[in-house]
C-alpha positions as CSV (number, residue, x, y, z in Angstrom):
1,X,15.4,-32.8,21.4
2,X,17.4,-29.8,21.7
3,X,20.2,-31.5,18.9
4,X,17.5,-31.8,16.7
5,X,15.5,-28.7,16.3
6,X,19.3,-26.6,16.6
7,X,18.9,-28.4,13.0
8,X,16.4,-26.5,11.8
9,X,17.9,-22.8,13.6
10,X,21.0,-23.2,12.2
11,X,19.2,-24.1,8.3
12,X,16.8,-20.4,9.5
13,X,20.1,-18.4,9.7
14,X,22.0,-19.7,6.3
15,X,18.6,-19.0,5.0
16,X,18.5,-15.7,5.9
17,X,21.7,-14.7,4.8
18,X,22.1,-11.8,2.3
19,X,24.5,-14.1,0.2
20,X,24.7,-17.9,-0.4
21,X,27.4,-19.6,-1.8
22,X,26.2,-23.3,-3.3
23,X,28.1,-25.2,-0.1
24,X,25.6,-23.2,1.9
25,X,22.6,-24.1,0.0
26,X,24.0,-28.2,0.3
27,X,24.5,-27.4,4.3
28,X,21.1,-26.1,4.6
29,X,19.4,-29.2,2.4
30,X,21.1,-31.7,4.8
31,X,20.2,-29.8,8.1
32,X,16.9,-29.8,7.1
33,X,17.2,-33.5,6.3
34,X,18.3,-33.8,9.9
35,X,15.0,-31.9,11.1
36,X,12.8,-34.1,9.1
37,X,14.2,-37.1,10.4
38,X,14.1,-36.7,14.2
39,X,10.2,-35.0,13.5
40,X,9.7,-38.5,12.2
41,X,11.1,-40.9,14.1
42,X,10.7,-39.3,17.5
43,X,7.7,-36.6,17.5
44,X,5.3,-38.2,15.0
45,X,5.4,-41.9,14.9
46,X,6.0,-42.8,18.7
47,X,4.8,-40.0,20.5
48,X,1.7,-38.4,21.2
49,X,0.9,-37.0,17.8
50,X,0.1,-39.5,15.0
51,X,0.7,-42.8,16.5
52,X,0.3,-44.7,13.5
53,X,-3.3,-43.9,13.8
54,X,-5.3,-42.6,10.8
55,X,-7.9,-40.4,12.5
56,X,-4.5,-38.4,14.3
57,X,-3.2,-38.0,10.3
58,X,-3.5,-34.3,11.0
59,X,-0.9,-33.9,12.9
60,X,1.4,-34.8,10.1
61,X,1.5,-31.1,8.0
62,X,2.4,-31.2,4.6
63,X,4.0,-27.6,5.6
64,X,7.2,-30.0,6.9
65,X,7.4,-31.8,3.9
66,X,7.7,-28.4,2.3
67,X,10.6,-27.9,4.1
68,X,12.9,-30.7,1.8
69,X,12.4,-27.8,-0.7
70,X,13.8,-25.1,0.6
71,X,17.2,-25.7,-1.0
72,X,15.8,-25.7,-4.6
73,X,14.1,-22.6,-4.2
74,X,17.3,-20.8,-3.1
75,X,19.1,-22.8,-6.1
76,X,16.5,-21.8,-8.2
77,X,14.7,-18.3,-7.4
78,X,18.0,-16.9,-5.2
79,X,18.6,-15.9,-1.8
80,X,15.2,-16.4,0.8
81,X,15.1,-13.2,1.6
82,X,14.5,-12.1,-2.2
83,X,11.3,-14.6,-2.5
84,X,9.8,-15.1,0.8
85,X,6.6,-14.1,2.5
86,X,5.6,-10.1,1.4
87,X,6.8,-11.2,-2.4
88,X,4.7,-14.4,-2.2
89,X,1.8,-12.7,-0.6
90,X,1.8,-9.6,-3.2
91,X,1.7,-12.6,-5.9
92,X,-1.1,-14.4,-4.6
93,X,-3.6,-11.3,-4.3
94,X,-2.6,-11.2,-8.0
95,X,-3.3,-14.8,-8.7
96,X,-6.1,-15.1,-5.9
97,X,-8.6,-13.0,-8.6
98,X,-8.1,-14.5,-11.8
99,X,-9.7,-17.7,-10.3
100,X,-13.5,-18.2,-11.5
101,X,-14.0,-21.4,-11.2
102,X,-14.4,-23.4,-7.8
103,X,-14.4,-27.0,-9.3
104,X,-11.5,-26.8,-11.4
105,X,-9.5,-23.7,-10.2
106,X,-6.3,-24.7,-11.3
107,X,-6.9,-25.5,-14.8
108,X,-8.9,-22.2,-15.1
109,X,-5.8,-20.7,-13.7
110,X,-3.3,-21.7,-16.0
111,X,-5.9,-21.1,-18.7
112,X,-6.7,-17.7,-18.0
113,X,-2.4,-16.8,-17.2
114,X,-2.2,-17.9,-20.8
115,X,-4.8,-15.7,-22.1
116,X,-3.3,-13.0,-20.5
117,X,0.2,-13.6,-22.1
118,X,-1.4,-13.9,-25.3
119,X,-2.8,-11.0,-24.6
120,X,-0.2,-9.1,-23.5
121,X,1.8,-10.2,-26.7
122,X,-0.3,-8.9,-28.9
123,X,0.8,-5.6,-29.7
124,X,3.5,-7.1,-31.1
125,X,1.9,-8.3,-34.0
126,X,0.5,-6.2,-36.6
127,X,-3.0,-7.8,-36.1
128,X,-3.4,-5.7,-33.1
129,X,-4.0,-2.6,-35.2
130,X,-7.7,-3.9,-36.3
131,X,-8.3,-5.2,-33.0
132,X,-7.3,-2.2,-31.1
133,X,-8.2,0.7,-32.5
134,X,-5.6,3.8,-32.3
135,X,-6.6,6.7,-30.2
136,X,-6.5,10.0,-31.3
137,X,-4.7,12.6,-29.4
138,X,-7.4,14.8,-26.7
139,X,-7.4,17.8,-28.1
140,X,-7.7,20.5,-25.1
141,X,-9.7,24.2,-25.3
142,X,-7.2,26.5,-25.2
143,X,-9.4,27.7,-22.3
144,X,-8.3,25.3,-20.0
145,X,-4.8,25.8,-19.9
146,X,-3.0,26.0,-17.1
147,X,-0.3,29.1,-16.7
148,X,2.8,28.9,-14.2
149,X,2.1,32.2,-13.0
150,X,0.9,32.9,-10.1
151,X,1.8,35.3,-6.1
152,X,2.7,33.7,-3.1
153,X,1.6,35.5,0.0
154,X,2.8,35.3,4.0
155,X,-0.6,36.8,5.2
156,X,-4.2,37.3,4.3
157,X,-6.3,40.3,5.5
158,X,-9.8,39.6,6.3
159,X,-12.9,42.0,5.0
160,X,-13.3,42.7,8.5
161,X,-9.8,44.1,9.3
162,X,-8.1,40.7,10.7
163,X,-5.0,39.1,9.4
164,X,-4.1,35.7,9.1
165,X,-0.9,34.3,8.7
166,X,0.9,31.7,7.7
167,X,3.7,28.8,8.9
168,X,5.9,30.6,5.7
169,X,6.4,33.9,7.4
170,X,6.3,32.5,10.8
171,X,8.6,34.2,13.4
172,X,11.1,32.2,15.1
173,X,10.8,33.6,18.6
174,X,9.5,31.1,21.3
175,X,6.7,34.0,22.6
176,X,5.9,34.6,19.2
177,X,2.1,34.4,19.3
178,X,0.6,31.5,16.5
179,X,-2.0,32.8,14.4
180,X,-1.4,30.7,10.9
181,X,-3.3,27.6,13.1
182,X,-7.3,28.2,11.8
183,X,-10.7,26.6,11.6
184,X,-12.3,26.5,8.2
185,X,-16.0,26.9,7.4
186,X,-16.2,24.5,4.0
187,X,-19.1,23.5,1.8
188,X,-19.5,19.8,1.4
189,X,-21.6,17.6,-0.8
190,X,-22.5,14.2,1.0
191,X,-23.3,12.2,-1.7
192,X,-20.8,13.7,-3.7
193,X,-19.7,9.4,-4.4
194,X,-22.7,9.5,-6.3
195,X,-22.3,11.5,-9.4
196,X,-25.9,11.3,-10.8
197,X,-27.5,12.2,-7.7
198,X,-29.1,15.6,-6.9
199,X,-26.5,17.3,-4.3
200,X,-26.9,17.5,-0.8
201,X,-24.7,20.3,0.5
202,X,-23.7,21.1,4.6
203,X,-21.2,22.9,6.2
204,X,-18.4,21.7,8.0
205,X,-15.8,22.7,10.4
206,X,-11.9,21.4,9.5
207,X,-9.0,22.6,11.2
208,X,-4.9,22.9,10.1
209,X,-2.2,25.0,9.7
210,X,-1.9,27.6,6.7
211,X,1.5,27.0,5.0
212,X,1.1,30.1,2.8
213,X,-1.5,31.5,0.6
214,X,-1.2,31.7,-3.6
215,X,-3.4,33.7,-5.9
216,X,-3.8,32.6,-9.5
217,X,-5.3,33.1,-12.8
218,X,-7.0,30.8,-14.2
219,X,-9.8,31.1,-17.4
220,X,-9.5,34.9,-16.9
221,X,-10.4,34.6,-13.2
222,X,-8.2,35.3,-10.0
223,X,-8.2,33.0,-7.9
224,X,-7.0,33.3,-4.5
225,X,-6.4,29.3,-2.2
226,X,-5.0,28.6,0.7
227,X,-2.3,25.9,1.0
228,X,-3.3,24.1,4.4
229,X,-2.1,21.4,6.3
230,X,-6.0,19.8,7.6
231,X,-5.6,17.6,10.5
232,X,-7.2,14.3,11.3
233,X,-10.6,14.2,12.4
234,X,-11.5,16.2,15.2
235,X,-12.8,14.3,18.5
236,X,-14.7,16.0,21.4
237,X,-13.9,14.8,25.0
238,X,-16.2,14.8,27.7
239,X,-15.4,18.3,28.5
240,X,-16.2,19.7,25.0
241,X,-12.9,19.9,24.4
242,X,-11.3,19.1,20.7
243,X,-8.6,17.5,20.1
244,X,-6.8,15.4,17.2
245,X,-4.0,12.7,16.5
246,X,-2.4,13.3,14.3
247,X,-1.6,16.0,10.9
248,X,-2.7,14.2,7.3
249,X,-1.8,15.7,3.5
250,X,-1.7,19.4,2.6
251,X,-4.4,20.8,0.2
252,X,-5.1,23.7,-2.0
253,X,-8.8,25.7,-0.4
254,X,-10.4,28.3,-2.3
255,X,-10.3,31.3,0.3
């Protein structure tokens, strides 16, 4: 037993290989060959499996038989490592959609692929102009521009008198105290996935670290945001305590 599956370990690691020559390839087709025949002969037919007994036929997978072509997919498609299982996978949630029919998938399949290529050819061919109509350029109000210009700022002085700062200007001593780490009172809308409904604003409370703050002009209006660094969402313990796990993506807030 242990001579025959060493068969199939020693095929695994010439698979895995970053480079095959050809006498590889042949070394892993006839150590496979090996495999196949001691499954056979001493696991399927005389032992407890199949038994020669068609109501056990189960036990004999096609996935062995797949095994005898291993070899011509490294001859043909390269190295394993270059087609095997994230590849495949990404392939078949392309493929997996295109099928629309349940009694004859694979003929829909190779029908639709083909419409697709067609498809795909077409703008090749000067027929394509009638069919597909040429868009015009979006032509943007001047209005709407976007300058370049704008101030950074370390820190942000409240109307009551307080400063904020920010992770920027940040002082480097250990006993420095933190005070760019804030809470943010922010205006949601919760059906704001639904654009044609009426909205339905609360307030919320987020929490991250200020990076800096930026003002900027924009339609002939200063604007004055916050770049922040939000956290994940916020858990109360037992104790009323909050706490998080973890930091996500910074974000422009209006101040």
């Amino acid at each position: 037993h242990l001579q025959g599956w060493s068969n199939i370990v020693k095929a695994v690691k010439l698979c895995l290989e970053p480079v095959i020559s050809e006498d590889q390839v042949d070394d892993v087709q006839q150590l496979l060959k090996k495999f196949l025949d001691y499954y056979e002969r001493f696991v399927v037919y005389f032992r407890e499996y199949y038994q020669h007994n068609s109501q056990r036929l189960a036990a004999c997978r096609i996935i062995f038989h797949y095994l005898l072509h291993v070899a011509n997919c490294i001859k043909y498609c390269g190295p394993s490592w270059t087609h095997w299982q994230f590849p495949m996978e990404r392939i078949c949630g392309i493929l997996q959609p295109l099928i629309k029919s349940r009694l004859n998938p694979y003929s829909n399949l190779s029908n639709t692929l083909t419409l697709l290529q067609q498809f795909y050819l077409l703008p090749f061919f000067s027929i394509s102009k009638s069919i597909f109509k040429e868009k015009l350029p979006k032509q943007w109000n001047s209005k709407q521009n976007i300058n370049n210009y704008g101030m950074k700022y370390g820190r942000l002085r409240t109307s009551d008198g307080h400063y904020i700062s920010s992770h920027w200007i940040k002082r480097k001593n250990k006993i420095a105290r933190n005070n760019y780490c804030v809470q943010i009172r922010r205006t949601i809308d919760k059906v704001s996935h639904r654009p044609n409904a009426l909205p339905q604003l609360m307030i919320v409370d987020i929490y991250g670290i200020v990076d800096y703050f930026f003002v900027h002009k924009f339609n002939d209006k200063i604007h004055m945001l916050a770049y922040v660094q939000l956290t994940s969402k916020i858990i109360d313990d037992e104790y009323e305590c909050k706490y998080f796990t973890q930091f996500k993506s910074k974000e422009f807030i209006d101040v």
